[in-house]
NUDRENKOL-100135 format. One record per residue: residue in three letters; residue number from 1; x, y, z of N, C-alpha, C in turn. Coordinates in pm, whole numbers, plus 50000, padded with zeros to 5 digits. Example, Ala and Ser with C-alpha at 12.3 -4.5 7.8 and 13.67 -1.06 7.14 Angstrom:
BEGIN
['Ala', 1, [51319, 49431, 50780], [51230, 49550, 50780], [51320, 49670, 50780]],
['Ser', 2, [51285, 49775, 50708], [51367, 49894, 50714], [51290, 50003, 50787]],
END
This chain:
BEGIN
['Unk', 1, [38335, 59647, 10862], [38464, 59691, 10907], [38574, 59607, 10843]],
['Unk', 2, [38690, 59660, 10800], [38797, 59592, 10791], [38910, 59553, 10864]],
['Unk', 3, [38948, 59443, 10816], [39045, 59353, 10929], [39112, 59389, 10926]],
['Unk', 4, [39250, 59444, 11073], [39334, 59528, 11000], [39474, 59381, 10922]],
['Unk', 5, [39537, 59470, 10879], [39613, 59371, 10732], [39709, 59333, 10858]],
['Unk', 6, [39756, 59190, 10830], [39838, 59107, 10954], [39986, 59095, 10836]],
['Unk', 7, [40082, 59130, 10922], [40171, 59081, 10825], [40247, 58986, 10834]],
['Unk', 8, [40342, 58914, 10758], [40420, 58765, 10824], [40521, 58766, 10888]],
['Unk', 9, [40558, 58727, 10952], [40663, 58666, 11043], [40815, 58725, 10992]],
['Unk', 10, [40833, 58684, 10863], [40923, 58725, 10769], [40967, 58878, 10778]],
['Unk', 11, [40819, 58959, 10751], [40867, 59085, 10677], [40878, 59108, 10793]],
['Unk', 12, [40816, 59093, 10934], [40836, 59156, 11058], [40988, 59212, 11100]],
['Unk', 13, [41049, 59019, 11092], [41212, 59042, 11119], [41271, 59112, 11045]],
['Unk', 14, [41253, 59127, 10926], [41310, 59203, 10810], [41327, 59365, 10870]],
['Unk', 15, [41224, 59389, 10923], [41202, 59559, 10947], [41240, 59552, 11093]],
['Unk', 16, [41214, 59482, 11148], [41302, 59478, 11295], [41459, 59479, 11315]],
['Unk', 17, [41509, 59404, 11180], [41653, 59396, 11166], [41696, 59539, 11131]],
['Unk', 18, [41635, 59572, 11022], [41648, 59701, 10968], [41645, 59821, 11058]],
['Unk', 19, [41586, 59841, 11150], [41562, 59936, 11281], [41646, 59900, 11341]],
['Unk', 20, [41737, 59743, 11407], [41845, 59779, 11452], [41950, 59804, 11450]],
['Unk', 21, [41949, 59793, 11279], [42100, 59818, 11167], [42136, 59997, 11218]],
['Unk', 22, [41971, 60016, 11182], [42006, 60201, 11203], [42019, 60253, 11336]],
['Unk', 23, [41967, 60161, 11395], [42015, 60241, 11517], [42187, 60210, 11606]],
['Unk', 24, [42226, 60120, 11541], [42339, 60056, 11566], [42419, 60191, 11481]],
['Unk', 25, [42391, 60216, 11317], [42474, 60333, 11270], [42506, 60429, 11344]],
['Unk', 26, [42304, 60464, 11363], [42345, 60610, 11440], [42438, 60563, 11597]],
['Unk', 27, [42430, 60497, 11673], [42506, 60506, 11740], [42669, 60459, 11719]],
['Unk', 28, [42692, 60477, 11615], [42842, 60475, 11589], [42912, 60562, 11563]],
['Unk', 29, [42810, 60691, 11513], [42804, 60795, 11456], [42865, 60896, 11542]],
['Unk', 30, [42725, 60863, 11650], [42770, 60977, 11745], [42885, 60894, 11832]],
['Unk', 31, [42919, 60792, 11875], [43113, 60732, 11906], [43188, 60862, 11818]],
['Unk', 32, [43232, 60826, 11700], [43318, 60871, 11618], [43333, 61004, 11635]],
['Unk', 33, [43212, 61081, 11611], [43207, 61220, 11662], [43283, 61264, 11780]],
['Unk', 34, [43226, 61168, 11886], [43309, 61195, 12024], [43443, 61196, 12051]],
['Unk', 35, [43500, 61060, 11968], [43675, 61007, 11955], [43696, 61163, 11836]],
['Unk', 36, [43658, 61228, 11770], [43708, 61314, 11686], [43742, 61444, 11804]],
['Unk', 37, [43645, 61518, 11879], [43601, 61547, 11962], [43784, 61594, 12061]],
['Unk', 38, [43763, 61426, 12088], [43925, 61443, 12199], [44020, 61445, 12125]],
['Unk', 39, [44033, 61372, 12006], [44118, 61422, 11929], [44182, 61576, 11878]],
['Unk', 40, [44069, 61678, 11896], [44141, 61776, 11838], [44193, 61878, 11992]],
['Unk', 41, [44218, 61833, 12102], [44239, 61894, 12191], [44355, 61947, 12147]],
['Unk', 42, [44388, 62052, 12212], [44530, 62142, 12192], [44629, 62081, 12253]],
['Unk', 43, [44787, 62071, 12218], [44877, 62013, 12306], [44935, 62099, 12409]],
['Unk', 44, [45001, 62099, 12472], [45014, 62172, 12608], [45151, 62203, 12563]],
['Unk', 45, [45214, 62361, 12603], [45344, 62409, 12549], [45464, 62266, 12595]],
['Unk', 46, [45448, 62231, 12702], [45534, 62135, 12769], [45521, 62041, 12638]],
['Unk', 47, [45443, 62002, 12628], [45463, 61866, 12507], [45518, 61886, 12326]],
['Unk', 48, [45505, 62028, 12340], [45569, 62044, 12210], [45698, 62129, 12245]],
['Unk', 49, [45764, 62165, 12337], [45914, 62197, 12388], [45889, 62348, 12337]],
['Unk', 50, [45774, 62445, 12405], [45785, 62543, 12289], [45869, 62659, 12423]],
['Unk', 51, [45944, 62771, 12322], [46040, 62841, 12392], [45989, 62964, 12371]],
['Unk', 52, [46019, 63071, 12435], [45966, 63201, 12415], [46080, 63303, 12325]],
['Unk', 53, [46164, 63228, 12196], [46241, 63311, 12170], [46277, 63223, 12012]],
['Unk', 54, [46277, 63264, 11905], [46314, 63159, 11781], [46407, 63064, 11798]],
['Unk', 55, [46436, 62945, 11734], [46542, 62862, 11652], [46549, 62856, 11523]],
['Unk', 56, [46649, 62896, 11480], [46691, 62909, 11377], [46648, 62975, 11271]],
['Unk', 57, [46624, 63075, 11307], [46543, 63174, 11229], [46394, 63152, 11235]],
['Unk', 58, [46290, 63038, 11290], [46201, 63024, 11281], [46082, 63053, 11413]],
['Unk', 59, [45998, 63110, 11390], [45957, 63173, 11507], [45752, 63168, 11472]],
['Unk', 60, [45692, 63146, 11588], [45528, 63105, 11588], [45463, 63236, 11454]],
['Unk', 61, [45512, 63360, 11486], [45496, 63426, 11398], [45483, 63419, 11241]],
['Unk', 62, [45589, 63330, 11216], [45544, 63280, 11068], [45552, 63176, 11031]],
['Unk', 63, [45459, 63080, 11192], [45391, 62959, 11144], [45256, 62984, 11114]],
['Unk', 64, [45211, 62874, 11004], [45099, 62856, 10964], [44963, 62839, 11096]],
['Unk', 65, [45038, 62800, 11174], [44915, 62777, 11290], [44884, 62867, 11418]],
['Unk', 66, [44981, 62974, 11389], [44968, 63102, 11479], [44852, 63199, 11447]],
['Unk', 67, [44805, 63242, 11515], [44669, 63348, 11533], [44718, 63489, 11625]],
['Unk', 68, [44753, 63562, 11551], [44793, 63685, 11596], [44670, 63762, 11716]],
['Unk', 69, [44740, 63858, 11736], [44579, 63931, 11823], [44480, 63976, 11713]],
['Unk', 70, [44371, 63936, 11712], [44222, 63967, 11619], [44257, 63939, 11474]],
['Unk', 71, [44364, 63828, 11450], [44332, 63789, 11337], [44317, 63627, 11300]],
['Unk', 72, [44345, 63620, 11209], [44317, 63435, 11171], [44459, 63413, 11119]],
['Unk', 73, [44450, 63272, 11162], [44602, 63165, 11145], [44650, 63146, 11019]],
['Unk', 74, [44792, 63154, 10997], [44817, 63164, 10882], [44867, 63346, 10805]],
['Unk', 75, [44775, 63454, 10902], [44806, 63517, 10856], [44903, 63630, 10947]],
['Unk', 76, [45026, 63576, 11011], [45072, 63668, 11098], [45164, 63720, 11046]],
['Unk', 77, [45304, 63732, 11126], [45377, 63884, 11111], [45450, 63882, 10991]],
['Unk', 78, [45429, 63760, 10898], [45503, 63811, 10731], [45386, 63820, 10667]],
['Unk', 79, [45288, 63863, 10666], [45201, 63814, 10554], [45142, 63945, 10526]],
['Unk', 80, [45180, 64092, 10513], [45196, 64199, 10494], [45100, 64289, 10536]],
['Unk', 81, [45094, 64207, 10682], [44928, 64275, 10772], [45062, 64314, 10920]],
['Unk', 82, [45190, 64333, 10894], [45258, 64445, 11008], [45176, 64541, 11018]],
['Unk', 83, [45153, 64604, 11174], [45099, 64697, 11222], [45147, 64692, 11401]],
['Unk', 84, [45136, 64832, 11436], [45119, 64805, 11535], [45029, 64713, 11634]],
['Unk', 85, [45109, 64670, 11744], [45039, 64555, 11818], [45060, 64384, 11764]],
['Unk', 86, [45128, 64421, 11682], [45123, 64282, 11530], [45257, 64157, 11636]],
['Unk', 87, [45322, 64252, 11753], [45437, 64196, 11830], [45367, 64151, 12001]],
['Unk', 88, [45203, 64114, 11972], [45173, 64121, 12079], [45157, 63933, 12121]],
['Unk', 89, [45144, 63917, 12231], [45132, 63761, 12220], [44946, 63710, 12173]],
['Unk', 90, [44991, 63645, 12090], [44835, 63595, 11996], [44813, 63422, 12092]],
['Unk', 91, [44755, 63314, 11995], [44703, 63197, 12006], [44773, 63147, 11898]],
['Unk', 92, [44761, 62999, 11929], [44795, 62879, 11829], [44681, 62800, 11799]],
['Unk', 93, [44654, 62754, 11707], [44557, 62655, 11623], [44544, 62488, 11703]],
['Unk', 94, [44736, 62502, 11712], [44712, 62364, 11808], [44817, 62326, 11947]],
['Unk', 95, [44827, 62444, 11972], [44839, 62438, 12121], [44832, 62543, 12232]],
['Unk', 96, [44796, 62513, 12328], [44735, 62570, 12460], [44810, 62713, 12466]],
['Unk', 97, [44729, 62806, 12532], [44760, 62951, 12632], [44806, 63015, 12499]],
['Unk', 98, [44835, 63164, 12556], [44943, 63279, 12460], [45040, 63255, 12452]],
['Unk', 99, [45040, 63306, 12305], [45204, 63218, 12230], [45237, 63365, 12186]],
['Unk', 100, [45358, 63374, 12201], [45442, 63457, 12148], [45418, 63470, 12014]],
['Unk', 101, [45425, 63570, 11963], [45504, 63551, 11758], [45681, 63544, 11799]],
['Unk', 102, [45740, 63548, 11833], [45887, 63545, 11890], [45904, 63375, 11945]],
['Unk', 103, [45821, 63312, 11968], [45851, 63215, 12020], [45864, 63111, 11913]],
['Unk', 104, [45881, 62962, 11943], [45892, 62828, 11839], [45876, 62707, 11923]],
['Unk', 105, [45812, 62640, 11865], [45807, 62495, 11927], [45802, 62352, 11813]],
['Unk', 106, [45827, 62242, 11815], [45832, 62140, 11739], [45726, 62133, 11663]],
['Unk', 107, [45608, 62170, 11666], [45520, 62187, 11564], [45527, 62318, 11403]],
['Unk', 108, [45640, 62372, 11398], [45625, 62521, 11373], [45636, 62447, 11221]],
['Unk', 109, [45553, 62465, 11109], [45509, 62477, 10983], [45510, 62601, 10925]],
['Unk', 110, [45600, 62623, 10817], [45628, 62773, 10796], [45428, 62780, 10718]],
['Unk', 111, [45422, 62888, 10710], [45278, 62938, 10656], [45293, 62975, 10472]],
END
């Protein structure tokens, strides 16, 4: 029979260190994930002052971060997809409840 192979002291810590390097990563990993996580929460109309009616000519409708009804952001009421319903209240990318296309708030990025 053979002995099984003993190894030294040395390489032990070596690979013990190494197992807790990685597990120290992965758990940093999934931290970061989590802080990203709360980070992308939506802001609440109250915190971005948003109004149900334009300023200054500028209105959620042809911001970049508006989401019309059944479509994707970026592409609302100038972007040559008018149709009926196109005046209905949609979503925002980054903030809470139904948003007007008529409305504006301190975030508004033309598209």
């Amino acid at each position: 029979m053979d002995k099984p192979k003993s190894i030294s002291r040395r390489t032990w810590l070596k690979k013990t260190a190494r197992i807790a390097a990685t597990a120290v990563l992965y758990t940093s990993v999934d931290w970061s994930v989590a802080a990203a996580t709360e980070t992308t929460k939506k802001a609440t109309k109250a915190s971005v002052h948003y109004q149900g009616h334009p300023k200054d000519g500028k209105m959620c409708g042809m911001c970049k971060y508006f989401i019309p009804p059944g479509g994707v952001a970026g592409h609302g009421m100038m972007s040559g997809m008018m149709g009926v319903g196109m005046m209905r209240d949609g979503a925002c990318q980054v903030v809470q409840g139904r948003i007007s296309p008529m409305g504006y708030c301190t975030l508004y990025t033309p598209a």
